[in-house]
C-alpha positions in Angstrom: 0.0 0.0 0.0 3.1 2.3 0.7 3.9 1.9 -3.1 0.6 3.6 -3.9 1.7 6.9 -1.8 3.2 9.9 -4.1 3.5 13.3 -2.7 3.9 15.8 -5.3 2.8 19.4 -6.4 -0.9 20.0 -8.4 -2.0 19.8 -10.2 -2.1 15.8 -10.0 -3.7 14.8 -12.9 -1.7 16.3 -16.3 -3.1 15.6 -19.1 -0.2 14.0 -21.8 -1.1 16.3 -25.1 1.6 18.9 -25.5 1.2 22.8 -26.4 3.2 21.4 -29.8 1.0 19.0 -30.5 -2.1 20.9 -29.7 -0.9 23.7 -32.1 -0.1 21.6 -35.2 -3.8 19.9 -34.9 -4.7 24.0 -35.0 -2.6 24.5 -38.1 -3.9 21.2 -40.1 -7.6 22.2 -39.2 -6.6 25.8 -40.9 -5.2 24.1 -44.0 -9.0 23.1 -46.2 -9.7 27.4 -45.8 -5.9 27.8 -46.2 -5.3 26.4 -49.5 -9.2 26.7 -51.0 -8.1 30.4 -50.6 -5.0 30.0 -52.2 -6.4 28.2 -54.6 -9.4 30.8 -54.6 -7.8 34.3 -55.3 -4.2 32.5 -56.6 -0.1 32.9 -55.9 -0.8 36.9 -54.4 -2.4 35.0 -51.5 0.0 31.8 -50.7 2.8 34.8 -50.6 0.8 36.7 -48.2 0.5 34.1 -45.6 3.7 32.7 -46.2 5.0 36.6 -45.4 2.7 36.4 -42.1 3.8 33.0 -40.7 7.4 34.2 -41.7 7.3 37.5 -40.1 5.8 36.1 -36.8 8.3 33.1 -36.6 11.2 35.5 -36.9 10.0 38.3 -34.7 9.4 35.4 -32.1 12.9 33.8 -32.5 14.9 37.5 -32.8 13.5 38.4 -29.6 14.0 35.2 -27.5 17.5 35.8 -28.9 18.2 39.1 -27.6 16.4 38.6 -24.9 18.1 35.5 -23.8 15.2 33.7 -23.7 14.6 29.7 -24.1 13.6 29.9 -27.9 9.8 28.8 -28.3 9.1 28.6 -32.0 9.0 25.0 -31.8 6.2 25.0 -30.2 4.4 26.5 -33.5 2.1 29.0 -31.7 3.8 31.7 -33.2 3.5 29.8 -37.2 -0.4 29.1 -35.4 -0.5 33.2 -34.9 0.9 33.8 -38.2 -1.3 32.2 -40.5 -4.5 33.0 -38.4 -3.4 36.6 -39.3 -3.0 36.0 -42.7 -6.4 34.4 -43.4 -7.8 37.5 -41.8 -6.2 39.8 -44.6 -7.5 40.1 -48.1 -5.0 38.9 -50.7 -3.8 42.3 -52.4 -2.8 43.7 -49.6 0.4 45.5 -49.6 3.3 42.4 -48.9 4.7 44.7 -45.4 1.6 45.1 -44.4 1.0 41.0 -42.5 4.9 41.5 -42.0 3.6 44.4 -40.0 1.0 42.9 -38.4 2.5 39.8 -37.5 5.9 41.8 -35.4 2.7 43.4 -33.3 1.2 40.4 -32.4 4.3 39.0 -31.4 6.6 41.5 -29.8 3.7 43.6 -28.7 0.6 41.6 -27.5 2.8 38.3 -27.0 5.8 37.9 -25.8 6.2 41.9 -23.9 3.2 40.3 -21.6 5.5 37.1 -21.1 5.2 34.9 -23.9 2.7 32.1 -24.6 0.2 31.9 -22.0 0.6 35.2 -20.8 -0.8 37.1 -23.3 -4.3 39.3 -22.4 -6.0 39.3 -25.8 -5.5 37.3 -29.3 -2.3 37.9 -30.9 -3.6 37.2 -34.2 -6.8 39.2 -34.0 -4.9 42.1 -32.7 -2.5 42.5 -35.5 -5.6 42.4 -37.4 -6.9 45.2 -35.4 -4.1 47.3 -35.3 -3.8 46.9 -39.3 -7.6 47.8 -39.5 -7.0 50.8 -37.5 -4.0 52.0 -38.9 -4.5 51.1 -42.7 -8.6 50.8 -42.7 -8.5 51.5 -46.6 -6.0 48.4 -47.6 -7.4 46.4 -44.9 -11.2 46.6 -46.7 -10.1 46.3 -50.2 -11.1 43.2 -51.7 -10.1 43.7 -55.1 -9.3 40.1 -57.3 -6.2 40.0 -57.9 -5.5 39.0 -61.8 -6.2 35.3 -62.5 -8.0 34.6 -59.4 -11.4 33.6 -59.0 -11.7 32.7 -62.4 -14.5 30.1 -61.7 -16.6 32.3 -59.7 -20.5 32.7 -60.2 -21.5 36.3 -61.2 -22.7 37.3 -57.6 -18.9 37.5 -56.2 -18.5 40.2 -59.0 -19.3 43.4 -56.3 -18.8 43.8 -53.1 -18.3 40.9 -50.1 -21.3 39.1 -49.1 -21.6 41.4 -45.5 -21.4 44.7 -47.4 -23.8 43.9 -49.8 -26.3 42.6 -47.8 -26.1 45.7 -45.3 -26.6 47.9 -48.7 -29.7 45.9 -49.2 -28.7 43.1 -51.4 -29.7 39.6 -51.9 -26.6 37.3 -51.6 -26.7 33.4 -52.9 -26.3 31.3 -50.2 -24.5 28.5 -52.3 -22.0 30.4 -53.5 -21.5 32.3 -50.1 -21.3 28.2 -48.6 -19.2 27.1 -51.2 -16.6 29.9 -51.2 -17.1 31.9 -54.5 -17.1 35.6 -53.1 -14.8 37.6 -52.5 -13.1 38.3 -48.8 -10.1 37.7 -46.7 -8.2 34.8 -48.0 -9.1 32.3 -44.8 -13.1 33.2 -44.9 -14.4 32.7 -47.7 -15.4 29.1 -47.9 -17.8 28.3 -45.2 -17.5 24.2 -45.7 -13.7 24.2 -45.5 -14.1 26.1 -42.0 -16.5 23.5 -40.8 -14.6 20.6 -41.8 -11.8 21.9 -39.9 -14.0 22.4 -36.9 -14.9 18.9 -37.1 -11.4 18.1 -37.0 -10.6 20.0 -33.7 -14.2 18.7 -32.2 -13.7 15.5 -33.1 -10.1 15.5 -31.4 -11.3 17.2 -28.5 -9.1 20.2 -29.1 -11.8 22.3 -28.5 -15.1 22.2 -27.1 -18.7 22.6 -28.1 -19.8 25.8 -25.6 -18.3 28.7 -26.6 -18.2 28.4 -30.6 -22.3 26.6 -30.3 -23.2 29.4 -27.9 -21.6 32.0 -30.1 -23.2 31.0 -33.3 -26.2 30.2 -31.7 -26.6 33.7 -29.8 -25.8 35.6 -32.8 -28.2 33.4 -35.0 -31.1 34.2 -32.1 -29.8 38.0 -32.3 -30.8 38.2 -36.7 -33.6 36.4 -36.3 -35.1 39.0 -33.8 -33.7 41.5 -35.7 -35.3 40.6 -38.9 -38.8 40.2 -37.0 -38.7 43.7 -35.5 -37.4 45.3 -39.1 -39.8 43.5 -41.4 -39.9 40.0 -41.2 -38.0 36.7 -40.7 -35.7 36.0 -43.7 -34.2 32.3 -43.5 -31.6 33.1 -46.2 -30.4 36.0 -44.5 -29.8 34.2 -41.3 -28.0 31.4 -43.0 -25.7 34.0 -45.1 -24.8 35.8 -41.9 -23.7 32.5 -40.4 -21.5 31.4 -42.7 -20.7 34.8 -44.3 -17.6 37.2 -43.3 -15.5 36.1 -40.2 -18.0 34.6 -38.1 -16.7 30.6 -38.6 -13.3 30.9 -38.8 -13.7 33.3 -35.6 -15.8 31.4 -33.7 -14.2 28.0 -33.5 -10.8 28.6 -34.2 -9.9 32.1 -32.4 -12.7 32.6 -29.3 -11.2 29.1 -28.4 -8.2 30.3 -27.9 -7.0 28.2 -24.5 -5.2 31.3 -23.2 -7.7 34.1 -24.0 -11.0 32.0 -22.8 -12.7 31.4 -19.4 -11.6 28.3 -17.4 -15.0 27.9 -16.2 -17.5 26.1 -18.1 -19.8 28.7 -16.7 -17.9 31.4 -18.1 -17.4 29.8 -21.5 -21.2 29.7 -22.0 -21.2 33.9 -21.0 -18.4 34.3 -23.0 -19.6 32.9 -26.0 -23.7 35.0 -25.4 -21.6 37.6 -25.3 -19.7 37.3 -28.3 -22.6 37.0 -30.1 -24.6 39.7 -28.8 -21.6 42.0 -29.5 -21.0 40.4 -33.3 -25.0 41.1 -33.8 -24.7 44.5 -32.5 -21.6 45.5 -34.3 -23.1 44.0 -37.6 -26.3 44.8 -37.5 -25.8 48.6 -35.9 -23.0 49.7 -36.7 -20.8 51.3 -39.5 -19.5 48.3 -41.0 -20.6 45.6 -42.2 -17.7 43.0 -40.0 -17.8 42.5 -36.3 -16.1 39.4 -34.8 -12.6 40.3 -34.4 -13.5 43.7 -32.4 -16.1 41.0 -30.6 -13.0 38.9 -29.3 -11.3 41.1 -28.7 -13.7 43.2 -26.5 -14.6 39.8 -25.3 -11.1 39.0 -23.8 -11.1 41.9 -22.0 -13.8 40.8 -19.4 -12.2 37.1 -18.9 -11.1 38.1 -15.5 -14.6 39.5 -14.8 -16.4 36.6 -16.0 -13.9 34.2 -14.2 -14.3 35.6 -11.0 -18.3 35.4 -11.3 -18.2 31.8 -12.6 -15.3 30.6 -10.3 -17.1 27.7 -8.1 -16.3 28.3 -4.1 -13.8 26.1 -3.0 -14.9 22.9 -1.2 -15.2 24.2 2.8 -15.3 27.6 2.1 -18.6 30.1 1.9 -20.8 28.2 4.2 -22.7 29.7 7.3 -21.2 29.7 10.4 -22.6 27.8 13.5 
């Protein structure tokens, strides 16, 4: 019985996936949207996320470096950071620009908080941000570059799905599903995003609450806001789902382990407010996109959602005698 004794430090029960291992699953996940949008708007975009997952491994490793660090870029959350913010740019952006974005991410929101785990919002969806802000004009244009989308249906020939459905428009759903439309390279084909969700849910990477409650929040969110301006309209419910950012936000950057609640409480709040937010911003406000300013807003009140979720420690919180 002796044998069975082991005094060591919690937590006791580790679980034997590594951050490596968890990060590559990530990456292959990404790779259908990856290469459909390669393949979708041509060479202009494989060079800009190859820039992008260049720029944030080197920042990453320079800095460890002179920092005389223990060098993490093997643990590919910085190749995971740099490819998540190239899907999130269109392809004819200016080549600095994800350079750019991705030395932010890294030097700025990463590693000057203390590296991996330390980090108080997205990495990727910050860069984003901070390109949106600073370069709002190259950031929304969408413009094909030449020989790309050459097998597109006549309804990707204007503006992006979002924008032309806040001017009024009617967007096809099958082509908005399938991934003939124009928009950032990583978001445009709603079927390759849920086949890598599958991939994640299916390995238990991630879990069901906060990307089912954010989808399903925002979906309750459009349909009331239909009924209130006019009427329910199925199709437009169904091409704000899968339209714009909201796939490729909601189950591969609000799961971010880091940037999410630890309560399963929390992850359900999170993810209603995610939703609400994406909805509002959408629906309300100037433009037509929403979700990366909804994470991001969203990681900010972690630490408040935490500590109203936190369950009272076994002994603690009762009534006294």
């Amino acid at each position: 019985m002796i044998d069975l004794l082991n005094v060591s430090a919690s937590p006791h029960i580790r679980s034997k996936v590594s951050t490596d291992k968890i990060m590559l699953m990530v990456i292959i996940s990404l790779l259908p949207s990856a290469l459909f949008g390669c393949w979708n708007f041509g060479i202009r975009a494989l060079l800009v996320l190859l820039i992008s997952v260049a720029s944030a491994v080197a920042t990453e490793y320079i800095y460890e470096k002179c920092m005389h660090k223990t060098i993490t870029v093997g643990d590919y959350s910085a190749v995971l950071t740099g490819l998540l913010l190239g899907m999130n740019m269109p392809p004819m952006i200016p080549l600095w620009m994800p350079a750019l974005g991705s030395v932010f991410a890294i030097l700025v929101v990463k590693q000057l908080f203390g590296g991996l785990g330390q980090n108080f919002m997205n990495p990727a969806l910050a860069g984003r941000c901070f390109l949106m802000i600073s370069f709002a004009g190259k950031m929304t244009d969408f413009t094909v570059p030449a020989g790309g989308m050459s097998n597109l249906y006549d309804t990707a020939s204007g503006a992006t799905p979002l924008a032309a459905m806040k001017a009024g428009e009617a967007v096809d759903f099958a082509s908005l599903f399938l991934g003939n439309i124009k928009g950032t390279i990583g978001e445009t084909s709603a079927i390759a995003l849920l086949i890598g969700a599958a991939f994640l849910l299916f390995m238990k990477v991630i879990d069901w609450r906060i990307p089912g409650t954010y989808i399903g929040s925002f979906a309750v969110f459009i349909a009331l806001f239909d009924i209130f301006n006019g009427g329910f309209d199925f199709n437009h419910l169904l091409c704000e789902i899968c339209g714009g950012g909201l796939l490729l936000g909601a189950f591969f950057m609000a799961t971010d382990y880091v940037t999410t609640p630890i309560t399963k409480t929390g992850q359900l709040i999170y993810g209603c407010i995610l939703g609400l937010l994406t909805g509002i911003f959408r629906m309300l406000g100037a433009s037509a996109e929403g979700v990366s300013y909804a994470i991001i807003f969203g990681n900010l009140l972690i630490p408040l959602i935490e500590r109203w979720t936190i369950p009272t420690a076994f002994g603690k919180g009762g009534k006294k005698a």
